[in-house]
C-alpha positions, 0 to 999 in steps of 0.5 A: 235518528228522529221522530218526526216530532218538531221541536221549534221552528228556525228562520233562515238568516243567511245562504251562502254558496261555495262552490257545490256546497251551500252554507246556512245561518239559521236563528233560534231560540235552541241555537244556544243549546247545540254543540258544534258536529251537533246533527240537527233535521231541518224540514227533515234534512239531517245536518250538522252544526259547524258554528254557533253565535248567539242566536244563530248556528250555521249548517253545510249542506253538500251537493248531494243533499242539494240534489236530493231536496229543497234546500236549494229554494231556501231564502232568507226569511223562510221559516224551517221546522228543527227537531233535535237527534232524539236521546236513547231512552225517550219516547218515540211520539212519531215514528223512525226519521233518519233525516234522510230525504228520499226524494221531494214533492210538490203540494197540490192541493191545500184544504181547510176543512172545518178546524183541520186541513187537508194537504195532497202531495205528488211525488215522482214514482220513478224512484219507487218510493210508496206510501201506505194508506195510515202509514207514516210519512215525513214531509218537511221532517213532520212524522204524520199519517197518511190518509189517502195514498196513491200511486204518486201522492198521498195526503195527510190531515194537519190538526191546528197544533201541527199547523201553527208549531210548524211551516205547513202554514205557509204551504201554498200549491206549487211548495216543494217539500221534502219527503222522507218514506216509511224506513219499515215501509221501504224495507218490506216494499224492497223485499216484496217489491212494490204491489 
């Protein structure tokens, strides 16, 4: 379980493919505070340590998590936003994350808008998934709030703070994120059906 509230950020040393499975290298500077089977969300996929040196720690990502984000566009060099499992007892600062990527999207528009910005994703609506005008949504494992939803999109204000402590600062159009909904969202969307 998470918040959605990144912690630090990790660059990505190496990506090595073995047969459906893709193993990753990340370094960071909390490399040296993880066990190995430690679960770490990584731009909010929940993965788990299998090695530690140094510096850097490495994670195994299965086809089905291949399938289900954007881990396969991941390149050495590419920044990734890391958050912890969050301890029993702490403050929840974000909202319910369980690292279980739903599905992705695509950023459509950036906007600067005067000391903030502005960023609208798309999303397939095929998969039933739905954002809630100032619910919560995780995008790349960062808990926000959404600000205008849509039947396939939603976008989100990002203060300087998120922008400079996360990758949202190298967002472009055309990046492709991953999305995790509102798990309170999803339960009452999948019990009233979507309206």
């Amino acid at each position: 379980m998470f918040t959605g509230i990144i912690e630090t950020l990790g660059i990505v040393q190496e990506v090595k493919k073995e047969q459906d499975n893709i193993h990753i290298t990340i370094e960071s500077a909390m490399a040296e505070e993880l066990k190995i089977d430690q679960s770490v969300a990584h731009n909010g996929i929940c993965l788990t340590v299998v090695a530690i040196e140094g510096h850097r720690y490495t994670v195994t990502a299965i086809g089905e998590t291949i399938k289900k984000t954007n881990i396969s566009n991941w390149n050495v060099g590419d920044s990734v936003n890391l958050e912890r499992a969050m301890k029993l007892g702490d403050r929840l600062d974000g909202h319910i994350v369980q690292g279980h990527v739903d599905q992705t999207g695509i950023c459509v528009s950036v906007k600067e808008t005067n000391g903030s910005w502005f960023y609208t994703f798309e999303y397939d609506p095929a998969l039933q998934n739905i954002t809630i005008e100032k619910g919560s949504i995780t995008v790349n494992g960062v808990s926000l709030t959404v600000v205008d939803s849509g039947v396939n999109n939603f976008s989100v204000a990002i203060i300087p703070y998120t922008y400079e402590h996360t990758n949202f600062n190298s967002f472009v159009v055309g990046t492709k994120v991953n999305l995790e909904f509102d798990v309170i969202g999803k339960y009452v969307s999948r019990l009233y059906g979507n309206r």
